[in-house]
Structure formats: structure tokens, C-alpha cells
C-alpha positions as CSV (number, residue, x, y, z in Angstrom):
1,X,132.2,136.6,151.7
2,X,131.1,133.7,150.1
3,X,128.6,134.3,147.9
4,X,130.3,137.7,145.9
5,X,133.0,137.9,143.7
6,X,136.8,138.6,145.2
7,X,136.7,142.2,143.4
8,X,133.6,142.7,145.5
9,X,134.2,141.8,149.2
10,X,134.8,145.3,150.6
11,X,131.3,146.5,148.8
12,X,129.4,144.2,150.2
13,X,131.1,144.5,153.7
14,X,130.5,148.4,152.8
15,X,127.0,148.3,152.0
16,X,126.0,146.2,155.4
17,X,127.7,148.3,157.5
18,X,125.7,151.2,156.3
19,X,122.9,149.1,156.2
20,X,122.6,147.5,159.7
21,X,125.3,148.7,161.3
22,X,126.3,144.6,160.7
23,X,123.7,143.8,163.2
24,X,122.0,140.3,162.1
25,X,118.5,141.4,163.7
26,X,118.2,144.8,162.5
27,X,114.8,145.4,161.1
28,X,113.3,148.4,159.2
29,X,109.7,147.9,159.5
30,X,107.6,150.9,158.2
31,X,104.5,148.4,157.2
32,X,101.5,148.9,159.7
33,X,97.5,148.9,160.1
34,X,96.4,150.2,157.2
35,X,99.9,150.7,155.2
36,X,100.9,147.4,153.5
37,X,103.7,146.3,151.6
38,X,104.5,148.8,148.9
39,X,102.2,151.4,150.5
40,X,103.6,155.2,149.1
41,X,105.3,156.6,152.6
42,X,107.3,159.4,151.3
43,X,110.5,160.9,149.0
44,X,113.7,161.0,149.9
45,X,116.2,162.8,147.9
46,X,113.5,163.1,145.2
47,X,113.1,158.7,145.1
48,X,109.9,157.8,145.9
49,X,109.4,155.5,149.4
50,X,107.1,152.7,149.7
51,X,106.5,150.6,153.5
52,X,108.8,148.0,153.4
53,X,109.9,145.2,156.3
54,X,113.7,145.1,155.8
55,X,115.7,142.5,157.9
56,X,119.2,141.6,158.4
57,X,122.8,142.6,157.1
58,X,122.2,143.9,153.7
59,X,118.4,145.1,154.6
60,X,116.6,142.5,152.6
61,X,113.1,143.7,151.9
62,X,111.0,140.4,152.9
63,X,107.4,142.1,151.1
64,X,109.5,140.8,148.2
65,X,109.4,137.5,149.7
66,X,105.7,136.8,150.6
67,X,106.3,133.3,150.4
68,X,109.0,132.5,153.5
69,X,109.0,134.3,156.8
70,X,110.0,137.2,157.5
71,X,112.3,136.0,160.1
72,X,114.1,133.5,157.8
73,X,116.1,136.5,156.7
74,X,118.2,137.4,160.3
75,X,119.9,133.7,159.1
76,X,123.2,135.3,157.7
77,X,123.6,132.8,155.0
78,X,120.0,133.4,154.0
79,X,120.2,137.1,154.0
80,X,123.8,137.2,152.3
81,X,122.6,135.0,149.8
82,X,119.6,136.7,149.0
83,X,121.6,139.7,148.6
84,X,123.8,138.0,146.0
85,X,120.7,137.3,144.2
86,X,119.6,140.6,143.7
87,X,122.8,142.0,143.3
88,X,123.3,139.6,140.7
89,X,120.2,140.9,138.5
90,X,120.5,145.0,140.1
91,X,124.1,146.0,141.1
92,X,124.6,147.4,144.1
93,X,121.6,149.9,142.7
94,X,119.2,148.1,144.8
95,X,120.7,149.5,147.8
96,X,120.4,153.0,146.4
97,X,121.3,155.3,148.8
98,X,124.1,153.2,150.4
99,X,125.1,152.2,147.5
100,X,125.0,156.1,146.1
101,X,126.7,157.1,149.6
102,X,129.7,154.6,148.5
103,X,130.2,155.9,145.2
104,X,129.0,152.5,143.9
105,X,125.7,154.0,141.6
């Protein structure tokens, strides 16, 4: 846990688990022919769904990364340390509903 505070090890460990079941090359991809990045897909629990290519531990969505590959993100350092990124700007709210599953948001 390198990149997170002490206080936060366990959430992060939490929030991967329930992510990607801690599998490095799990990939969410609901982007297609005709549905792009960002494309409206759907509600869930009344939180509005767009197509997104997730990869990795923590789920990192790479349409927010348009610039690197996609692939980039099953590194484990990469993906962790994106994660850190954003959690250090979002909070765990980023990963909503694993993060709403863990009492966290």
C-alpha cells in the first residue's frame, strides 16, 4: 500500500476486492460500435451510467485517460497510483457504489 495513507490501507484493499475481485486484468468494457466513451447506458440505484472501459484493481476508467493505452492500466503500480490520484481530489466517492457498499460515502 504504497501510495495511500496508513489510516487507509484496508479501504483501498476493500474497494479492489469489490472492484476486481483483486484480479490485475479485470476489465469492464461497456464502450462498443456506436456507444463511445461517456455514452448514457443506463441508472442504477437512481445514478446515471455512462460506457466506460475500466481496467485493473481499483477499476480505473481509462476514457479518462485518452492519452495512454488502455492496457497501461493492468500495471499494478500504474493502476494503484492512478487510483491515489483520484482519490486524492474525490474520496473514495469515485468508486460509488463500492465505496457506498463499505460504508465509506
Amino acid at each position: 500500500m504504497e501510495f495511500w495513507p496508513q489510516d487507509q490501507w484496508d479501504n483501498a484493499a476493500a474497494i479492489a476486492q469489490l472492484e476486481s475481485s483483486f484480479d490485475a486484468f479485470a476489465v469492464l468494457d461497456t464502450t462498443g460500435p456506436g456507444i463511445p466513451c461517456g455514452t448514457a447506458i443506463g441508472q442504477r440505484d437512481g445514478v446515471n451510467i455512462t460506457a466506460e472501459r475500466s481496467v485493473g484493481y481499483f477499476q480505473i476508467n481509462s476514457c479518462n485517460y485518452p492519452d495512454w493505452e488502455w492496457q497501461r492500466f493492468y500495471n499494478a503500480r500504474h493502476n494503484a497510483g492512478t487510483a491515489h490520484a483520484i482519490w486524492a481530489v474525490q474520496g473514495w466517492s469515485a468508486w460509488y457504489f463500492s465505496a457506498k457498499k463499505l460504508g465509506l460515502i
